[in-house]
N, C-alpha and C positions, 0 to 999 in steps of 0.2 A: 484289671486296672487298680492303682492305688487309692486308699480312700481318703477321703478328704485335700484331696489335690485339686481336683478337677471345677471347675464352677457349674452353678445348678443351669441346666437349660427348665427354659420357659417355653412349654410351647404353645401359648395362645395369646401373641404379643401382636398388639394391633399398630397396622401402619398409617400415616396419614400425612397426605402428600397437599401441595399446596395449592392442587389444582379442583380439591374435595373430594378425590379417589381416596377410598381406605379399605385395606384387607388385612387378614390374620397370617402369622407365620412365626415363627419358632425364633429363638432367640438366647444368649448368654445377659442381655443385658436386665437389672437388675429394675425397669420400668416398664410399667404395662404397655405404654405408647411408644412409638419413634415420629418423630416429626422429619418428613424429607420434601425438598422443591423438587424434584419429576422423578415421573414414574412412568410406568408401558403405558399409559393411558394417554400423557402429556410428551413424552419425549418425541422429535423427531423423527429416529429410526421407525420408530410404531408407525404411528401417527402418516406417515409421507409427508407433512408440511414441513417446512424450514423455518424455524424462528432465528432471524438476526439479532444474537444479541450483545449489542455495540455501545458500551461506555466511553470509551473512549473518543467514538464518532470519528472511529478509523475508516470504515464504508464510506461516510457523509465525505471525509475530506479525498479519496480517491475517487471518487463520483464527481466531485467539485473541480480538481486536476486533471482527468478525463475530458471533460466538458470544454477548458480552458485552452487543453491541446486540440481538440477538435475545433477549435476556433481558430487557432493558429493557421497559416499559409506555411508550407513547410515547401522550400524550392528543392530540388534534386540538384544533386553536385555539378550535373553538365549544364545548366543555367546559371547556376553561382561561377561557376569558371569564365562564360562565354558575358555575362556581366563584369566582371573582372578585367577580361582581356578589351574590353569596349572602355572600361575608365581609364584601362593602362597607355592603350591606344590613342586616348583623346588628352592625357599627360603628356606623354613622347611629342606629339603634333605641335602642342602648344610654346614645348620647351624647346624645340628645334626651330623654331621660326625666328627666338631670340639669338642667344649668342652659342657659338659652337667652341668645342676646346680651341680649338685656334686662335678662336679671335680673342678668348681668353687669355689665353696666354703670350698674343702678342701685346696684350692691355697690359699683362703685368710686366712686359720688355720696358713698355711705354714709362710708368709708373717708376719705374727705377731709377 
């Protein structure tokens, strides 16, 4: 190796995590301590727990959307049609009892 290139390793730099876990391990940097938020002791994978964690209250607002659709009545398409064809049907009925193209248009002979 070249001399004077290289940075000095430390090796008895102490870690400490924010959960109060702290151990020893080797190091280039130039301070006794490292400050870290998790470690095997706190992280998930370890651990088996799950911590959510949600700033944004992206969970809270799909949890809230969720709920809201579960509330909903959601018809299927063969009821929305067969409703459909019951107000088209009760249109047709109505407007056929009135006046038909004929008589229509013997009104507008009339009107001439």
């Amino acid at each position: 190796m070249k001399k004077d290139i290289h940075p000095q390793y430390n090796k008895d730099i102490k870690v400490v995590c924010s959960c109060g876990n702290t151990f020893t391990t080797g190091s280039t940097l130039n301070s006794d301590t490292i400050n870290v938020e998790i470690c095997s002791k706190c992280h998930p994978f370890y651990t088996g727990e799950q911590k959510i964690v949600d700033t944004d209250n992206l969970v809270k607002k799909f949890e809230d959307r969720k709920a809201k659709a579960s509330k909903m009545s959601f018809r299927s398409k063969k009821e929305k049609m067969e409703a459909r064809k019951k107000k088209v049907s009760g249109l047709t009925a109505k407007t056929s009892s009135t006046l038909t193209l004929r008589d229509m248009l013997e009104n507008a002979k009339v009107s001439k």
